[in-house]
C-alpha positions as CSV (number, residue, x, y, z in Angstrom):
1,X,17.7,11.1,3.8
2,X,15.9,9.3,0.5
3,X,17.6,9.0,-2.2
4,X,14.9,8.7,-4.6
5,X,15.3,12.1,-7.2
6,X,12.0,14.0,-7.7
7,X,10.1,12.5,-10.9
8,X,9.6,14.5,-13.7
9,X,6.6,13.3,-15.7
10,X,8.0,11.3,-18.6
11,X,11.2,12.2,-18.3
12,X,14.8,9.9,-18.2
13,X,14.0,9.1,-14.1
14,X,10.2,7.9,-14.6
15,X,11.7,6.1,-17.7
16,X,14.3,4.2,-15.6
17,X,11.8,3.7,-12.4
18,X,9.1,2.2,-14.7
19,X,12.0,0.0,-16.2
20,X,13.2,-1.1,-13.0
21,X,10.0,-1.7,-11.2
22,X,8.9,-3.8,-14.2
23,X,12.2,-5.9,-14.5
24,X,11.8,-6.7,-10.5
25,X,8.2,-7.7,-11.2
26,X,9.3,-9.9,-14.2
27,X,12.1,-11.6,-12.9
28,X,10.3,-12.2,-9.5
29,X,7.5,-13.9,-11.7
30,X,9.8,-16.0,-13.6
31,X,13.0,-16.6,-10.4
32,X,11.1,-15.8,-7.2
33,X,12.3,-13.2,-5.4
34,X,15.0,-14.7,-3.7
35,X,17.4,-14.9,-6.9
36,X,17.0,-11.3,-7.2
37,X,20.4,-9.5,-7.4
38,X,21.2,-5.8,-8.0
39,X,22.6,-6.9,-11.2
40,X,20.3,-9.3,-12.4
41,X,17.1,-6.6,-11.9
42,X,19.7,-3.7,-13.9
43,X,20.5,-6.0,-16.7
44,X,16.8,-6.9,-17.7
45,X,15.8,-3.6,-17.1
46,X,18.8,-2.0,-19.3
47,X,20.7,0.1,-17.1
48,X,23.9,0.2,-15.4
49,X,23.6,-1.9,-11.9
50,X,25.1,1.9,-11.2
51,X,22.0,3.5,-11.9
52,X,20.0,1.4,-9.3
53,X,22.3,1.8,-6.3
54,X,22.5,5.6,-6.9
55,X,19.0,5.3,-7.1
56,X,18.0,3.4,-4.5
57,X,20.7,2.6,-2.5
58,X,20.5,-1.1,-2.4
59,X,17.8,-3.7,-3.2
60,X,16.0,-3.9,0.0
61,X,15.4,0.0,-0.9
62,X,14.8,-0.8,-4.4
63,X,11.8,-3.9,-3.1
64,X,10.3,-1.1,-0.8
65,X,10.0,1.5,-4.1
66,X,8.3,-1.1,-5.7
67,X,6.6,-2.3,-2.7
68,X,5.1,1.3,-2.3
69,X,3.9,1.3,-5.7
70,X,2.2,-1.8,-5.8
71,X,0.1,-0.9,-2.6
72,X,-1.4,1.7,-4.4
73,X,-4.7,2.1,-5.0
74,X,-5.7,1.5,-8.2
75,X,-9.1,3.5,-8.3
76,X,-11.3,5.4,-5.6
77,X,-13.7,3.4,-3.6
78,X,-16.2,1.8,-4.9
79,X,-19.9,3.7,-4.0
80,X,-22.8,1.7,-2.6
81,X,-24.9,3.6,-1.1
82,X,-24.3,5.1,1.9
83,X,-21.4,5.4,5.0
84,X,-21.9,1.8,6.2
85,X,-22.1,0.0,2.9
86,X,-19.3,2.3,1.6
87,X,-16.4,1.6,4.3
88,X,-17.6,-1.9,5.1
89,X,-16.7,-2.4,1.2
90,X,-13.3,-0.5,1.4
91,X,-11.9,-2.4,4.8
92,X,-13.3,-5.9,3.4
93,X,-10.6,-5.2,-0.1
94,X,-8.2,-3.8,2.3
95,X,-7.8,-6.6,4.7
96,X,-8.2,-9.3,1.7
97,X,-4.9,-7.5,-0.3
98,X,-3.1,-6.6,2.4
99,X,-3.4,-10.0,4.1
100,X,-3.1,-12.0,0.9
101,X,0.8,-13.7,0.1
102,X,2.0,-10.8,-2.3
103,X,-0.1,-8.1,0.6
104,X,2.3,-9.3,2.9
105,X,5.3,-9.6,0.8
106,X,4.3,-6.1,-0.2
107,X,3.8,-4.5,3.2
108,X,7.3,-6.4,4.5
109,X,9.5,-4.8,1.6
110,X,8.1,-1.7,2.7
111,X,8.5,-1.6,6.1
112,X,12.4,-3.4,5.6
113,X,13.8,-0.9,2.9
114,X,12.3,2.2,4.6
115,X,15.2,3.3,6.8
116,X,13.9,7.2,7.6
117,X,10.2,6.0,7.1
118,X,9.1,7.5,3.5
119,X,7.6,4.7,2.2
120,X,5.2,3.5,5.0
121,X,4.3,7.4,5.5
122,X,3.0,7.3,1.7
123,X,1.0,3.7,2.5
124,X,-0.3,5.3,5.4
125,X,-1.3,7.6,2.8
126,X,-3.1,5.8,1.0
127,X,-5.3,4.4,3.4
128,X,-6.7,7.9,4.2
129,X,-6.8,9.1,0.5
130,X,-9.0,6.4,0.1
131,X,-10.5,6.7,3.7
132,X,-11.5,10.2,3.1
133,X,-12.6,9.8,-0.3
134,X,-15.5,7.4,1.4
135,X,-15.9,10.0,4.0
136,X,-16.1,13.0,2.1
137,X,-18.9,11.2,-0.2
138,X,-21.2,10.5,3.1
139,X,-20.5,14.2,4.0
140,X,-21.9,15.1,0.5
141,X,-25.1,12.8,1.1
142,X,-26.3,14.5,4.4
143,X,-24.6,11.5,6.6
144,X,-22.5,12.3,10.1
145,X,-19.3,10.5,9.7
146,X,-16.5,9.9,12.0
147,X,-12.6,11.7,10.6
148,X,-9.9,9.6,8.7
149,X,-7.6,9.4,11.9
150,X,-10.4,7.7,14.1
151,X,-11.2,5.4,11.0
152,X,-7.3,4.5,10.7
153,X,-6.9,4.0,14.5
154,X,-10.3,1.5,15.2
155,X,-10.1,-0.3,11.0
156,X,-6.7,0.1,9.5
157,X,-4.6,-0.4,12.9
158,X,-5.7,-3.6,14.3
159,X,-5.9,-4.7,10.5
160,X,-2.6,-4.0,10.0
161,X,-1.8,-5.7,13.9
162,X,-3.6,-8.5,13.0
163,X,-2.1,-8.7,9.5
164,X,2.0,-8.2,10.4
165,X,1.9,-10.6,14.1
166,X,-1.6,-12.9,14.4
167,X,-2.7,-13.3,10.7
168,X,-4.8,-16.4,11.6
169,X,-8.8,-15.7,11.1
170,X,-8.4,-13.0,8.6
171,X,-11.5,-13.0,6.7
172,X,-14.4,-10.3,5.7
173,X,-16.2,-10.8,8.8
174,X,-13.4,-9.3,10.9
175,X,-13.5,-6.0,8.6
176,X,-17.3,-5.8,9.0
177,X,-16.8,-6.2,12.7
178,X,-14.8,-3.1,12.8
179,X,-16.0,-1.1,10.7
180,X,-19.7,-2.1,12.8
181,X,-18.1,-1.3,15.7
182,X,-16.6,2.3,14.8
183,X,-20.4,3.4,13.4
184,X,-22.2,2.1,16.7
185,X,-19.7,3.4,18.7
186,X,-20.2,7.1,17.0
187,X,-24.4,6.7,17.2
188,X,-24.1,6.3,20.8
């Protein structure tokens, strides 16, 4: 069961989350990650250390909460055009984040301090917010376009394979290859 409270906008919980998440991105800045400590992330935040194990639990929970938050997106795709132009563009910026150092540090912390699965459901998330946001705009054009789970299982999954256990050669042309091969695939 997750321990994290619903969020009222503004209110004392969003106040301590924003307080928290900011004090683990500070002190990893200035410490690395590996000096953080429970204590260490509640004292520059200014709360009790307390507050962030009711909270989260622990700080491999408390990475993944931040983890989470950092892998969101911070806009909607970007439009160029048309279905091809549109999805190439989205997988190219989602295999260059999520493979960079801090993509991977940020997919690990979610994965680790997930233990019923909350956090990666809400990445997963993501993807197909985004994902259907491209879709749903080639819709609107006139164009025929695959649905989010085929997109996640021939672009994101074999990203996200290739990214967690044979990173080597991950580069744009990979994502174009994909995404090439899902539309060719669908004209045939």
């Amino acid at each position: 069961m997750s321990r994290k409270p619903m969020l009222r906008p503004g209110g004392r919980s969003a106040r301590v989350q924003q307080a928290v998440h900011g004090a683990v991105r500070e002190l990893t800045a200035e410490l690395g990650r590996d000096a953080l400590t429970v204590p260490l992330v509640a004292a520059r935040a200014g709360v009790t250390p307390s507050t962030v194990y009711r909270r989260w639990g622990d700080l491999r929970e408390l990475l993944s909460d931040v983890a989470v938050e950092r892998l969101r997106p911070e806009a909607p795709p970007a439009d160029h055009g048309d279905l091809s132009a549109d999805l190439t563009a989205w997988a190219e910026e989602f295999l260059e984040e999520m493979s960079s150092p801090p993509g991977r540090v940020y997919i690990r912390d979610a994965l680790l301090g997930d233990p019923d699965g909350t956090n990666a459901g809400q990445c997963s998330a993501y993807a197909a917010e985004q994902i259907d946001a491209v879709l749903t705009r080639a819709r609107a054009r006139g164009e025929t376009t695959p649905d989010v789970e085929t997109v996640i299982d021939k672009v994101v999954a074999p990203m996200m394979y290739r990214i967690l256990f044979r990173p080597e050669g991950l580069e744009t042309p990979y994502a174009r290859q994909l995404v090439s091969s899902l539309l060719e695939t669908r004209e045939d």
